[in-house]
N, C-alpha and C positions, 0 to 999 in steps of 0.2 A: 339418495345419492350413494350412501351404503350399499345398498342392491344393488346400483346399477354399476360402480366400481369394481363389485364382485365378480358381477356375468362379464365385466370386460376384463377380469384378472382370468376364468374359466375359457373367455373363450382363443384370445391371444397366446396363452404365456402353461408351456407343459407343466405339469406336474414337480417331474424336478426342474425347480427354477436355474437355469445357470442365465449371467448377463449375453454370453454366447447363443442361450438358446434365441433371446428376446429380440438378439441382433447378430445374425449369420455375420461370422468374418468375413463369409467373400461378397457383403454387400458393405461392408464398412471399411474406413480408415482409421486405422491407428495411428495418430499424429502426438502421442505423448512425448515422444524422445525428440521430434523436432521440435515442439512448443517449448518443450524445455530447453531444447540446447539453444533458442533464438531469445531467452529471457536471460537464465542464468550464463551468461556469458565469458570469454575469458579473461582472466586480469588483464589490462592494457600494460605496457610498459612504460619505461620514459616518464615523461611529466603528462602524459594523458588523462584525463577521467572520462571513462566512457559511462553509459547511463541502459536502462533496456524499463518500458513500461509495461504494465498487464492492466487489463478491464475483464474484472469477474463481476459477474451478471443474475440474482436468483433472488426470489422470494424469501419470504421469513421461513428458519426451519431449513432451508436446502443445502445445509452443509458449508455455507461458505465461510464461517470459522473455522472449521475442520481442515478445511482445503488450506486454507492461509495460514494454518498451525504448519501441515505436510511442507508447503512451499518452502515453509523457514527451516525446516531441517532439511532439504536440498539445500539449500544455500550452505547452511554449517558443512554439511558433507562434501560440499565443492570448493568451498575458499578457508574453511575453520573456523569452528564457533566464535575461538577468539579476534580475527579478523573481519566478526561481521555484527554491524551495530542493528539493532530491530527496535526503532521508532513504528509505533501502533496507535496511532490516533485516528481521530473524525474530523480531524482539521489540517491541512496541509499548512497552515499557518504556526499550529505546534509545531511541528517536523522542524520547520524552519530555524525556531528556536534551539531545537535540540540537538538539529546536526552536529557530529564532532569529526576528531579526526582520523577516526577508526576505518582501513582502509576500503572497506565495504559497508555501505550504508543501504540499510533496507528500509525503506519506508510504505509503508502499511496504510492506509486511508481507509477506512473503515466507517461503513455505514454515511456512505460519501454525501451523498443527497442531502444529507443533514443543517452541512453548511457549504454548500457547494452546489446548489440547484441555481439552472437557467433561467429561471422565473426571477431571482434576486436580482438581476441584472446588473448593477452597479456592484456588490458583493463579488460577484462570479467575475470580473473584470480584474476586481483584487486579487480572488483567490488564481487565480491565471498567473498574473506578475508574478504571484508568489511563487508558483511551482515556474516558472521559467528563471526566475532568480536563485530556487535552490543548488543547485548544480554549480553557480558561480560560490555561494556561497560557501559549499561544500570545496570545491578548488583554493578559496581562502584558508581554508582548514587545515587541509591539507602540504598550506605552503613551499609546490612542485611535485610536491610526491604524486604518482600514480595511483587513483580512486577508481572506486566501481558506485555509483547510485541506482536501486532499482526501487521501484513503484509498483505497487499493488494498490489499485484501486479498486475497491466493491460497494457494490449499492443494489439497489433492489428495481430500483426502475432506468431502465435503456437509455430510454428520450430524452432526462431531463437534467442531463452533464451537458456542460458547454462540448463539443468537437475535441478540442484541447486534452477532454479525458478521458474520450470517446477512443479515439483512435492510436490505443495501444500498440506496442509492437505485436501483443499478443492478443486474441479475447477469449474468456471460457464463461460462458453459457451452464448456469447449471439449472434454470427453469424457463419456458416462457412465459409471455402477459398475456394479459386477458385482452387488454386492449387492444382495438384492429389497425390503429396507427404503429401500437410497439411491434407487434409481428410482423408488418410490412419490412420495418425499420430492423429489423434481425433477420427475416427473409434478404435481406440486400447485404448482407454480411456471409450469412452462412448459405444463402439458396434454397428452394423450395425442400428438397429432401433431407438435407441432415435439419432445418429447422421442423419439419414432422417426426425426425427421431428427436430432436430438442423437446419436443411437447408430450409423445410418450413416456419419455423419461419422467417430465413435471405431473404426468399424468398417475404412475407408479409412483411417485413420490406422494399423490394427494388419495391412494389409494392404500397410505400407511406403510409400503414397502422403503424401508429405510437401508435397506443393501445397495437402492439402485444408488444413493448418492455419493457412492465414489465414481461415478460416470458422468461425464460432462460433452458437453459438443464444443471442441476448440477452432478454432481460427488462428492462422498464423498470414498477418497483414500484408507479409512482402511476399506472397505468393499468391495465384490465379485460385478462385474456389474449387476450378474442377480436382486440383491436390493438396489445396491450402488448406482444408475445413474435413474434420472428423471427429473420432472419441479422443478424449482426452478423460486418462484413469489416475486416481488416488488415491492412499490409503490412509487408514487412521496408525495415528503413532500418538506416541506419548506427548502430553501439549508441554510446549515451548515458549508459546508466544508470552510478551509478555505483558500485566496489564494494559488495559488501555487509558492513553491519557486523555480527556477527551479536553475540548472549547474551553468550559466551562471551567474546570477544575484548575486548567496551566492561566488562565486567564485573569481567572481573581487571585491565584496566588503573586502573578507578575503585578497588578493592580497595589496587592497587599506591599509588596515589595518594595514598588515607588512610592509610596507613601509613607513607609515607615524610612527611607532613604530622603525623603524631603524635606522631614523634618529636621537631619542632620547637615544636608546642604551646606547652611548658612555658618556653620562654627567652623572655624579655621582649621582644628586638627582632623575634623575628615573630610574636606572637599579633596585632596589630594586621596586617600585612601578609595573614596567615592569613585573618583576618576578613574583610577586605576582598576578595580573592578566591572567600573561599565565598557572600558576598553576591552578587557579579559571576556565577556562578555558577546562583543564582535567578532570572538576569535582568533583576538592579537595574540601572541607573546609575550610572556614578562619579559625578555630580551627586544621585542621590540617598544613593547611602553616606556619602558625604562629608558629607553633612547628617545622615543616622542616628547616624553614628560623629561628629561633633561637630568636623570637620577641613576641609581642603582639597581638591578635587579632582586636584589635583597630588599629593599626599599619596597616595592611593587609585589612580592612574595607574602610580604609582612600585611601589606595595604587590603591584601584581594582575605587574607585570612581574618583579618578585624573584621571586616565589612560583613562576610559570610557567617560566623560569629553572631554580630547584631542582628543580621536576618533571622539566625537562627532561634534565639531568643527569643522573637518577637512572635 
């Protein structure tokens, strides 16, 4: 396999490598500045939240943390670091949790298939409502104000997201599959020809060339393929993102959470503190708890910091 990647590095690709040489401009499109301007979009005004999703697509190794490191510092550079919240999980169900009310929320879904495959049937139903609820969830947050949510989805295999996470505003391609049902299924996306630069590229990628993986074949979905689908290019920058939270880890801590909160339940002096916490939690207001629980905001200030306190302890 060694040999035979070499005679195909020997006989394609000159001497000096440029990604130009690999792939003539006047046979290619450069679609990076429209992919991106149809993702990162502009603030909305008013009491709108507008939203924009992406589906990034690659094997293990193909740079797709690199790429979604890059994506987040577009974002910082277009609305400000401080206006832009970056949730990075493997569960759209974390996100959900975490949303605040930071006027741009970037949501990350990482290594998607994990908990979020077609095959779960019943799962993938959930995890659906989920991502269709966030955006309201996130407008609760935000209590009128004008929001931006975007989505980054990535996973390793094509076929087996529900449609729902498939059909991104955007899609970037940074390897093909071996399988002959997923190539069909990315041929119907990108077309016979940029999906054979899609497979070159994976092909230099498994021939050890790690330059080629700031080169991706993107799709921008509200347009025809004959000008909709080309390169789409990235660079490495300094990483930003930030850990990932994954299932696992936000899950048994919320587990751990309700249980050490259960056992206080039943004693008079914190079911009101209790309450008020799990309100703050929805995303209410101490100005509006304080008004549903018939009290002070002071009162409910006090309540959400005992309670955080006890968790914290525990």
């Amino acid at each position: 396999m060694i040999a035979a990647c070499r005679m195909s590095m020997m006989k394609d690709i000159p001497s000096a490598f440029t990604m130009d040489a690999m792939f003539p401009k006047n046979r290619l499109r450069d679609i990076t500045e429209g992919l991106d301007r149809r993702f990162f979009i502009p603030f909305p005004k008013g009491h709108q939240v507008a939203k924009a999703s992406a589906c990034i697509v690659g094997g293990q190794g193909c740079g797709k943390s690199q790429l979604l490191n890059y994506r987040v510092t577009l974002a910082y550079r277009k609305y400000g670091r401080e206006n832009v919240h970056v949730i990075y999980t493997d569960d759209i169900r974390v996100a959900l949790d975490l949303i605040d009310d930071t006027p741009v929320q970037y949501i990350i879904v990482d290594d998607a298939m994990t908990n979020a495959s077609s095959r779960q049937v019943y799962q993938q139903t959930e995890i659906v409502k989920v991502y269709n609820r966030s955006r309201h969830v996130f407008e609760e947050r935000l209590k009128g104000r004008p929001g931006l949510i975007l989505y980054d989805w990535a996973w390793q295999r094509f076929g087996e997201l529900d449609p729902a996470f498939r059909q991104g505003d955007v899609l970037i391609f940074k390897t093909g599959m071996a399988e002959p049902s997923e190539r069909k299924l990315i041929t119907g996306f990108l077309g016979e020809w940029y999906t054979k630069i899609l497979y070159q590229i994976w092909d230099r990628m498994n021939c050890g060339d790690n330059g080629v993986k700031g080169t991706s074949v993107g799709c921008i979905a509200s347009q025809d393929k004959s000008y909709g689908v080309g390169i789409y290019r990235s660079q490495m920058v300094d990483w930003v993102l930030p850990d990932m939270i994954t299932h696992e880890e936000h899950f048994s801590d919320a587990n751990m959470a309700e249980a050490i909160l259960d056992q206080y339940r039943d004693k008079p002096q914190w079911q009101r503190r209790i309450r008020c916490w799990e309100l703050s939690q929805e995303g209410l207001t101490q100005t509006v708890i304080a008004e549903m629980l018939g009290t002070h905001q002071g009162m409910v200030s006090e309540s959400i910091r005992r309670v955080k306190e006890l968790l914290a302890k525990k």
